[in-house]
C-alpha positions in Angstrom: 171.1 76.0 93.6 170.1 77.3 97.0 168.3 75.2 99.7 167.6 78.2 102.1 167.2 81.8 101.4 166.6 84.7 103.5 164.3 88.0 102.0 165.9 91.0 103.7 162.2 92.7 103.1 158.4 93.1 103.9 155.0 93.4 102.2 154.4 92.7 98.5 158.2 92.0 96.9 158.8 89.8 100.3 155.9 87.5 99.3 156.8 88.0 95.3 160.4 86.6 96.1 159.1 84.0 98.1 156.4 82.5 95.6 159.6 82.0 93.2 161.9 80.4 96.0 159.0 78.0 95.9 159.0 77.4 92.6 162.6 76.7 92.6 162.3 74.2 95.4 163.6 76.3 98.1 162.5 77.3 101.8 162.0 81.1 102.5 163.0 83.0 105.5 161.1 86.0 106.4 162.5 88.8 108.8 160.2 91.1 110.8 160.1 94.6 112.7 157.9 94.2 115.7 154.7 95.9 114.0 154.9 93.3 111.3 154.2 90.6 113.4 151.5 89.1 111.7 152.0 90.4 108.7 151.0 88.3 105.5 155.0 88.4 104.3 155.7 86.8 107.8 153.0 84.1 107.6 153.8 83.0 103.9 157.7 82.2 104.4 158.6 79.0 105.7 160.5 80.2 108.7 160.5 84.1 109.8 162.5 86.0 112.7 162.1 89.2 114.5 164.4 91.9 113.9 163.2 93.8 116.5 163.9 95.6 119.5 164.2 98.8 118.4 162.9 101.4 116.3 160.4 99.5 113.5 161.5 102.0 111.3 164.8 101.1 111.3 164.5 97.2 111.6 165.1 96.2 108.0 167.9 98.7 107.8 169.9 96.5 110.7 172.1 94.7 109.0 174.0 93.2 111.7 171.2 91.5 112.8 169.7 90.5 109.5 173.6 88.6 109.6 172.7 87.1 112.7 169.3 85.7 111.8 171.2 84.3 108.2 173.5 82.3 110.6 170.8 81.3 112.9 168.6 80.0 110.4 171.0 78.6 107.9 170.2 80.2 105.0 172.4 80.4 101.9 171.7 83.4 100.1 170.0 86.6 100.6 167.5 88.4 98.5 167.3 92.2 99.7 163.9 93.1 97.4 163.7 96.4 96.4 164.5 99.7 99.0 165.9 99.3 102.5 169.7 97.4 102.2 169.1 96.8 98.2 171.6 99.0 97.0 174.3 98.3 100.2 177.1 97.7 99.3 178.5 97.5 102.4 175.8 95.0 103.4 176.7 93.0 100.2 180.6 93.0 101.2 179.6 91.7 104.7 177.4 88.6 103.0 180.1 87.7 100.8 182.9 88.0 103.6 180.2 85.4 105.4 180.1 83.2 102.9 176.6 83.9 102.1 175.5 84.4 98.5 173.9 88.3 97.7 171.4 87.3 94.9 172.0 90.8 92.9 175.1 92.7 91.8 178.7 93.0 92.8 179.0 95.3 95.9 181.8 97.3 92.8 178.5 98.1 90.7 176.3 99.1 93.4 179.1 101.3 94.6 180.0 103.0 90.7 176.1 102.9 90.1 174.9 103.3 93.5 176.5 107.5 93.3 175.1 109.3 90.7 177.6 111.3 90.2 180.1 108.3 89.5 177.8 107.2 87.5 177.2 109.7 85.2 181.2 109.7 85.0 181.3 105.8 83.8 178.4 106.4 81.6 180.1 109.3 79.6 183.0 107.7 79.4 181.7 104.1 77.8 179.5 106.9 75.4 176.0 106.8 77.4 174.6 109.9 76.4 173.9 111.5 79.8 171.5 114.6 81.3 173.5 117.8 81.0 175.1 119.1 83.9 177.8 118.1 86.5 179.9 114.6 86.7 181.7 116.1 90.4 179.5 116.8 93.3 178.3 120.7 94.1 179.7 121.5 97.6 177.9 124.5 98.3 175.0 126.9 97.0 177.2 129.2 96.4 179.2 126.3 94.0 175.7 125.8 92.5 174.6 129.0 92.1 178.1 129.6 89.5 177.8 126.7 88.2 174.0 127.1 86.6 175.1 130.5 85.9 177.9 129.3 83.6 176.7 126.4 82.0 173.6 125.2 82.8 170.9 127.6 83.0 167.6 127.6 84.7 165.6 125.6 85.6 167.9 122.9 86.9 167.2 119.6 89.0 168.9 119.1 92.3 169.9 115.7 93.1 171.4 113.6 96.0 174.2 111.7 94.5 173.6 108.6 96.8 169.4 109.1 95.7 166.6 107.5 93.8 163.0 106.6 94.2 162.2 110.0 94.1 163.6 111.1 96.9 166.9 113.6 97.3 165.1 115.2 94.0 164.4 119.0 94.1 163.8 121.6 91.3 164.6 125.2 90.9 163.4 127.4 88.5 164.5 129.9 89.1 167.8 131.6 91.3 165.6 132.8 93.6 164.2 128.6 94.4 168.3 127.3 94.3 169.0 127.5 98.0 165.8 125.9 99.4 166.4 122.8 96.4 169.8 122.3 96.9 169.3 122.0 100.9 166.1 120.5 100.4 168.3 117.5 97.8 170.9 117.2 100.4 169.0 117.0 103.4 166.8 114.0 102.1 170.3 112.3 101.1 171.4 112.5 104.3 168.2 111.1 105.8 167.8 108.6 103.4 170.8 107.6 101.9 173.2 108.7 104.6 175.0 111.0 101.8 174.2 114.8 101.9 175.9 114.8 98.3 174.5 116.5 95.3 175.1 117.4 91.9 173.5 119.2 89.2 171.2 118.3 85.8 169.8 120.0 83.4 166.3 119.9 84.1 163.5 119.0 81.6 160.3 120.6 82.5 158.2 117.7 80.7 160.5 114.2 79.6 158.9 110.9 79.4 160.6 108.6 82.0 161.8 105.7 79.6 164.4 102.7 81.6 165.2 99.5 80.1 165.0 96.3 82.3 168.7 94.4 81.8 169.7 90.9 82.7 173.4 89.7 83.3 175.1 86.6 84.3 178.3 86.1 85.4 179.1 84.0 81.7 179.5 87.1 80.1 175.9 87.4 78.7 174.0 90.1 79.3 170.4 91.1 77.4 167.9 93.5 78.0 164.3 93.1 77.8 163.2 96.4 76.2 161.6 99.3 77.8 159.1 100.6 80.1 157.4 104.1 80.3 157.1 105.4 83.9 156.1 109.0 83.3 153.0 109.3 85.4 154.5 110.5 88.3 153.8 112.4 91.5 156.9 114.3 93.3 159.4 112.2 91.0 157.5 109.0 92.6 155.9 106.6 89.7 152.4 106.2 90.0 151.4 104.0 86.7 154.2 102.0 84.9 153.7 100.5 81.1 155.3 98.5 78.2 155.7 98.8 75.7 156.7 102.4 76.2 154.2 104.6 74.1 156.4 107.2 72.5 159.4 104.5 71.7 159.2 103.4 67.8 161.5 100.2 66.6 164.4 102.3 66.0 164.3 104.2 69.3 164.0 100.5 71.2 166.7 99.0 69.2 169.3 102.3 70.3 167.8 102.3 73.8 167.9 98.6 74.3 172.0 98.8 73.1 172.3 101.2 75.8 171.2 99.6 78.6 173.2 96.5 78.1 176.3 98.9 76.7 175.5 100.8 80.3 175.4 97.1 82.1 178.7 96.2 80.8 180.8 99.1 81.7 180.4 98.3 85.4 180.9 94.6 85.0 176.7 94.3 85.7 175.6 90.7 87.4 172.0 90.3 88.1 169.2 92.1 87.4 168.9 95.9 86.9 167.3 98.9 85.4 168.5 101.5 83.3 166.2 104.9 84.1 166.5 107.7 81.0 164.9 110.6 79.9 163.5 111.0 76.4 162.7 113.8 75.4 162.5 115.6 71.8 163.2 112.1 70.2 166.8 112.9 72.4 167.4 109.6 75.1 169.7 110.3 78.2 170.9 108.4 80.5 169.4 109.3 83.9 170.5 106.8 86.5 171.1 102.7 87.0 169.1 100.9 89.7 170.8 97.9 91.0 168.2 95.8 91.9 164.6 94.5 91.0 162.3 97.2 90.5 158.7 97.7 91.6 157.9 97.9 88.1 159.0 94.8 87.1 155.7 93.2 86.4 154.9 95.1 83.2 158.4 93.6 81.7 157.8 90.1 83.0 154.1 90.3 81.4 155.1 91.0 78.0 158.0 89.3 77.7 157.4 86.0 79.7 161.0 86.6 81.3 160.4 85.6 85.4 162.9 88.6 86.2 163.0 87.1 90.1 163.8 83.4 89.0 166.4 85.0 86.4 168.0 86.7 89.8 167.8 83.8 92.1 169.6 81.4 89.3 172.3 84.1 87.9 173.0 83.9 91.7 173.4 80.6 92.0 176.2 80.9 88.6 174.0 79.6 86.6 173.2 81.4 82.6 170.5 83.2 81.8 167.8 80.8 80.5 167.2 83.3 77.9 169.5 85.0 75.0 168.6 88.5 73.0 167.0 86.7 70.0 164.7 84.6 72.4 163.1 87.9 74.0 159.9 89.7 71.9 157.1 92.0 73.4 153.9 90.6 73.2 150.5 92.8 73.9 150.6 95.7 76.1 150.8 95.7 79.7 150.0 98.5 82.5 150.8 98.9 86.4 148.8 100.8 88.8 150.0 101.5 92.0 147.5 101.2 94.9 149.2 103.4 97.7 147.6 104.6 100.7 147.2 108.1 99.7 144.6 110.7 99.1 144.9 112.2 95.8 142.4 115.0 96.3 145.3 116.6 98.5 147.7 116.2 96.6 149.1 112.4 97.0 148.6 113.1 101.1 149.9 109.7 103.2 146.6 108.0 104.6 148.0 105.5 106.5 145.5 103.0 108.5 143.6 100.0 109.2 142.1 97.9 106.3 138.6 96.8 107.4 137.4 95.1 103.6 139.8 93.4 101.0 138.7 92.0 98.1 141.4 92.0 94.5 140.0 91.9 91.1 140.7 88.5 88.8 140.0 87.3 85.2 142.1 87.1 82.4 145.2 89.0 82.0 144.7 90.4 85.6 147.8 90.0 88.3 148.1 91.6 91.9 151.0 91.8 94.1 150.3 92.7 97.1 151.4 92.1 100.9 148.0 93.5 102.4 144.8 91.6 103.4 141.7 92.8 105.5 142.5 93.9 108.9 146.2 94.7 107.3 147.4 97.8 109.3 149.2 100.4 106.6 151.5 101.6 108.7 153.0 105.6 108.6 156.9 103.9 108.9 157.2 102.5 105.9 156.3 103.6 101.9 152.2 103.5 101.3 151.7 101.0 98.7 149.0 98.5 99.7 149.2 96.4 96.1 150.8 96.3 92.8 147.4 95.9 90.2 148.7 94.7 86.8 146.9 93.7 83.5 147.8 92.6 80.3 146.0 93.0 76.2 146.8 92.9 72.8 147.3 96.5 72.7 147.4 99.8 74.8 143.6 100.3 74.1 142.3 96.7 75.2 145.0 96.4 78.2 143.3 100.0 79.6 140.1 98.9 79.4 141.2 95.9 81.0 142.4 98.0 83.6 139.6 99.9 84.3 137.4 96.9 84.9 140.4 95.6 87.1 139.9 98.6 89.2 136.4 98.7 89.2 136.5 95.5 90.8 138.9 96.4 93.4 138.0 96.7 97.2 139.3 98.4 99.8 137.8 98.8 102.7 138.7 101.2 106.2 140.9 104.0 104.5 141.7 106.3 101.3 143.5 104.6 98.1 144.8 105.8 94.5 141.7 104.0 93.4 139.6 106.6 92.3 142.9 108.4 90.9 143.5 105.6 88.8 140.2 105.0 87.2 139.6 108.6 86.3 143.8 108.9 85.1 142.7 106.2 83.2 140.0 107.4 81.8 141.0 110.8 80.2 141.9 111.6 76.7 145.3 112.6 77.5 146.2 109.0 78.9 144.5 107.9 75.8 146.7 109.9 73.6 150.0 108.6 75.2 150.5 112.2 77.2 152.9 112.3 80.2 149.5 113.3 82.0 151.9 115.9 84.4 148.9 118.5 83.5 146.1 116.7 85.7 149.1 115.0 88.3 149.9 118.6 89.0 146.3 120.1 89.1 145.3 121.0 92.1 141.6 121.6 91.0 141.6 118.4 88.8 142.9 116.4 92.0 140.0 118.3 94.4 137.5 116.3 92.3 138.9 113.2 93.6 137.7 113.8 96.9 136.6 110.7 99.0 132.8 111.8 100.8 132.2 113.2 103.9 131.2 111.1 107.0 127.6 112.3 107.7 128.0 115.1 110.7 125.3 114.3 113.8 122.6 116.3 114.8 123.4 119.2 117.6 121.6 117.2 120.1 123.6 114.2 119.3 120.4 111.9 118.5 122.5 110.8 115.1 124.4 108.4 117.7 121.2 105.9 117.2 121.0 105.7 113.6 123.2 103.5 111.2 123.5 102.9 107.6 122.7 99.4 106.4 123.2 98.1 102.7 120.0 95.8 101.3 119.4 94.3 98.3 116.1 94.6 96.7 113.7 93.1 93.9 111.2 94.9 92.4 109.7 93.2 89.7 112.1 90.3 89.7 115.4 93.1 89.4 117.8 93.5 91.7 118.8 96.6 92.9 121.0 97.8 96.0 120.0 100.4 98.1 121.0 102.1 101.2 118.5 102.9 104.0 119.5 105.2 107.0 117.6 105.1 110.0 116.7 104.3 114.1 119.3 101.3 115.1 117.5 97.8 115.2 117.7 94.3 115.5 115.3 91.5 117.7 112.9 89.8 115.7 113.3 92.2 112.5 117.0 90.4 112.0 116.2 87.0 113.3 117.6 87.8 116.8 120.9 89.5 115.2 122.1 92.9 115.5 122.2 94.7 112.2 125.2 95.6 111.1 126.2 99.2 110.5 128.5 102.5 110.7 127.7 105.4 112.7 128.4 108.8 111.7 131.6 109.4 113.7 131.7 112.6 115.7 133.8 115.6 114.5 135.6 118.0 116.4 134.1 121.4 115.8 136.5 123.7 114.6 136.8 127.2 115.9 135.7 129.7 112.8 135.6 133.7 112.1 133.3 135.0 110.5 133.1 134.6 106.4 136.4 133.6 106.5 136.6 129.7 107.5 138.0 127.9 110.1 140.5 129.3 111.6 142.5 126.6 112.5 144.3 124.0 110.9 144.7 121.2 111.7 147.3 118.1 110.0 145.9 115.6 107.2 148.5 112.9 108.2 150.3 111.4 111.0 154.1 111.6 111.1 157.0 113.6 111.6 157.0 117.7 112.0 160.1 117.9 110.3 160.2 121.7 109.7 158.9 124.7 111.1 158.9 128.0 108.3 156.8 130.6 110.4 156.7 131.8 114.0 153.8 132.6 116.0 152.9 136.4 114.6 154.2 136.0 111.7 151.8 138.1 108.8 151.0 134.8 106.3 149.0 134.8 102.5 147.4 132.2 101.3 149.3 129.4 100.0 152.2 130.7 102.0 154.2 127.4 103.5 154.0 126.4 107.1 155.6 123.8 107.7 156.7 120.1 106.3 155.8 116.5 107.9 157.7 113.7 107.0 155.3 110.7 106.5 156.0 107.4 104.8 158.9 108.1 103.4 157.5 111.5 101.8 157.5 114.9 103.0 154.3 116.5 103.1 154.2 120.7 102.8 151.4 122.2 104.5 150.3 125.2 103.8 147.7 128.5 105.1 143.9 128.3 103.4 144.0 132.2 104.1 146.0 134.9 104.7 146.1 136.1 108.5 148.2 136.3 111.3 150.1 133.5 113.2 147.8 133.2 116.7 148.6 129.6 117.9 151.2 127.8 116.5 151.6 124.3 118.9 154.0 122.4 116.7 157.6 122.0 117.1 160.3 120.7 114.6 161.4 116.7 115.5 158.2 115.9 117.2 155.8 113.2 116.4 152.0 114.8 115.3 149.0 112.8 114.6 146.4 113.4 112.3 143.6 115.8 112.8 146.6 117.4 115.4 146.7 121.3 115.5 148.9 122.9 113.1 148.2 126.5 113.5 145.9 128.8 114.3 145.7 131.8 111.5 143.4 134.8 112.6 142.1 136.8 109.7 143.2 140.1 109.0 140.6 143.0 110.7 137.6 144.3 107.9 139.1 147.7 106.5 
């Protein structure tokens, strides 16, 4: 076994990975962009180095230096989490040519697995049922645009072959949406996976997302520890993870199950890894293998008792799997929220910022893993997710109402979360019937209900500036009861010589507006990255129309006109940075007939 080992990653799976090094007796070593410099990941690992300078967003993605900090420090093995240089090959080669053991696959697997289109090639040919569409990559539109004429049909999914986690995903429905998907696929390949690439599926409008967790050592054993349901999903991003899967029945986890380790074996698999497939009409296809420890992993380790990380660390180390098939059985039901940083009212918008309040939910069956704490900044670089909240029950029923008082208990102070998503997700008849819930993820007027309250506007005169908002607790009669009084600031003798403490009603910008038709300006939701322009100033636009796209944690964001009008100020450019509550545009409305 390992004395030393370095985690190649931040936040919640740095600190996961590390908790198990230290139940294996070994030190951690944390790595750091400069804007992590106190961060929680940092503090828990027994020694941590900065990766920095240079651009935070790029920090974890430097493997050359992550190589000089692993010969700095000593350490024996690397553990690259989930995202950033997981699924490098190339940055697996260059810790085996070191000497240095990569706790996850070959770099051979993450290579065949690592393209989709190879995959889909290896899959076929070991007898993986796959997705219909293409095994080659689609050069052009035009390639495309035959292609799904001659034996695919509409609609069709877009996908960069070097993709996954959502991203590099695009779907057409029609000819008329092919060009803007299949440059939309390839340009999010190139960004994120450094391969503009893509091929061609089949697309089903409304699959369940089914994968099966596998485990391989390099003894020639390799099990899998049955299946999770990942359905609920915004932009091809899972929101809410599960298992046992809802829809699978004995026979369909026995054929699924044989699959994933039939899928594992073809490439020669070492380590931990998932097998993602789409079921749909009792049909199971093979959608993609992730080569590394998945975000998910929680709801398998919960029901099974399998510590997927420890598995990891000690195939690593040449060790067996501590477990065979015949040992592994789901027990109870177990559910994953994910608590992003995110407003679902418009649409799953990035609201990245400064925790002021933190405060997780406990009890029985309850787990959080998270790499956030109050006074945590959630940073606009890197993917929103503030904490993984997991529970486990006997059954589907008891582990959601589990859930629900999990999340009920949940604070989060200083900035918009998937908490109120969840709970009323959770809530609905169509989670409680097993449904895919892609009806209310995609409802714009379902989501509007989610909205997170107003801050109280001030007076005209400004005399609000004096007043604050104070939270007391009361007894009338000998019961308690919490109530809110707003009111003239105060303190002295009436708090015992203390200040009382209290928010003021922030100031808003007023917003220039015509009249009956709204503001005309808008102005962006987010901070990030303008990444594309679509109109010009003068342009003629209708409501819904498309303005323009920002790229914010790892997501881009389309922003579109509240009204049809005309173009009159349009102070954004493509490749520049914008802020939130920055101008977008300025959209006149059309003259009264």
């Amino acid at each position: 076994m390992f004395s030393k080992v370095l985690v190649a990653n931040r936040g919640e799976i740095a600190i996961r990975v590390m908790r198990a090094l230290e139940e294996l007796g070994m030190e951690s070593v944390a790595v750091y962009s400069e804007p992590d410099r106190d961060a929680p990941h940092v503090r828990r690992a027994d020694e941590a180095y900065l990766l920095g300078p240079g651009p935070a967003a790029e920090s974890y993605l430097n493997a050359e230096k992550i190589m000089e900090v692993v010969e700095a420090c000593g350490a024996e093995a690397v553990h690259p989490g989930y995202g950033f240089l997981a699924e490098n090959a190339a940055f697996a080669r260059s810790c085996e040519e070191a000497g240095v053991t990569w706790i996850g696959p070959p770099a051979d697997a993450i290579d065949a697995m690592g393209s989709k289109t190879m995959a889909r090639e290896l899959m076929k040919a070991a007898g993986v049922p796959i997705v219909p569409g293409t095994t080659d990559p689609v050069e052009t539109v035009d390639d495309a645009r035959r292609i799904v004429d001659e034996s695919i049909g509409y609609p069709v999914a877009i996908k960069a072959a070097g993709g996954g986690g959502g991203k590099g995903f695009r779907v057409a429905e029609s000819e008329d949406e092919l060009k803007d998907a299949f440059e939309g696929a390839a340009r999010e390949g190139e960004k994120f996976f450094s391969d503009a690439t893509v091929y061609i599926e089949r697309y089903l409008p409304d699959p369940r997302h089914v994968e099966v967790q596998v485990l391989a050592d390099c003894h020639g054993n390799v099990v899998h520890l049955f299946e999770r349901d990942c359905s609920v999903q915004r932009r091809h991003q899972k929101l809410i993870e599960e298992s046992p899967a809802p829809a699978v029945d004995p026979d369909l986890r026995e054929r699924i199950g044989k699959i994933g380790t039939d899928a594992a074996k073809a490439v020669g698999y070492r380590s931990a890894g998932t097998i993602e497939g789409l079921l749909a009409d009792g049909e199971y296809f093979f959608l993609e293998m992730n080569t590394r420890v998945q975000v998910e992993h929680c709801v398998t380790e919960m029901v099974t008792g399998v510590d997927i990380v420890r598995e990891q660390i000690r195939v690593a180390a040449g060790e067996e799997l501590s477990v065979t098939q015949a040992d592994i059985v789901i027990r109870g039901h177990a559910i994953e929220c994910r608590i992003n940083a995110e407003d679902a009212s418009k649409r799953f918008a990035p609201a990245p910022g400064q925790i002021t309040s933190y405060r997780e939910p406990s009890g029985p069956g309850v787990r959080v893993d998270s790499g956030a704490e109050a006074g945590y900044v959630v940073l606009a670089l890197y993917d929103p997710m503030i904490a993984k909240l997991i529970v486990w029950d006997v059954d589907r029923e008891a582990s959601t109402r589990r859930m629900l008082r999990a999340l009920s208990e949940f604070e989060i102070g200083g900035l918009k979360t998937l908490l109120p998503f969840h709970k009323a997700l959770m809530a609905t008849d169509q989670w409680a019937n097993g449904e895919t819930c892609r009806d209310l993820v995609e409802n714009g007027d379902w989501l509007k209900q989610l909205a997170f309250p107003k801050p109280d506007k001030p007076s005209a005169d400004g005399g609000d500036e004096s007043k604050v908002e104070r939270d007391y607790a009361v007894e009338v009669s000998g019961r308690r009861f919490d109530v809110k009084v707003i009111g003239e600031g105060f303190g002295g003798a009436a708090n015992g010589g203390v200040p009382a403490a209290g928010r003021r009603p922030p100031k808003r910008s007023e917003r220039k507006s015509s009249g009956g038709g709204g503001p005309d300006q808008i102005t962006s939701p987010l901070q990030g990255n303008m990444w594309k322009v679509r109109v010009k100033k003068g342009d003629r636009v209708d409501e819904g129309q498309l303005l323009c796209i920002i790229e914010a944690m790892k997501m881009e964001n389309e922003i579109t006109a509240h009204k049809a009008g005309t173009v009159a100020e349009l102070p954004i450019e493509e490749g520049r940075p914008i802020n939130a509550g920055d101008p977008i545009a300025t959209i006149n409305s059309p003259p009264a007939e």
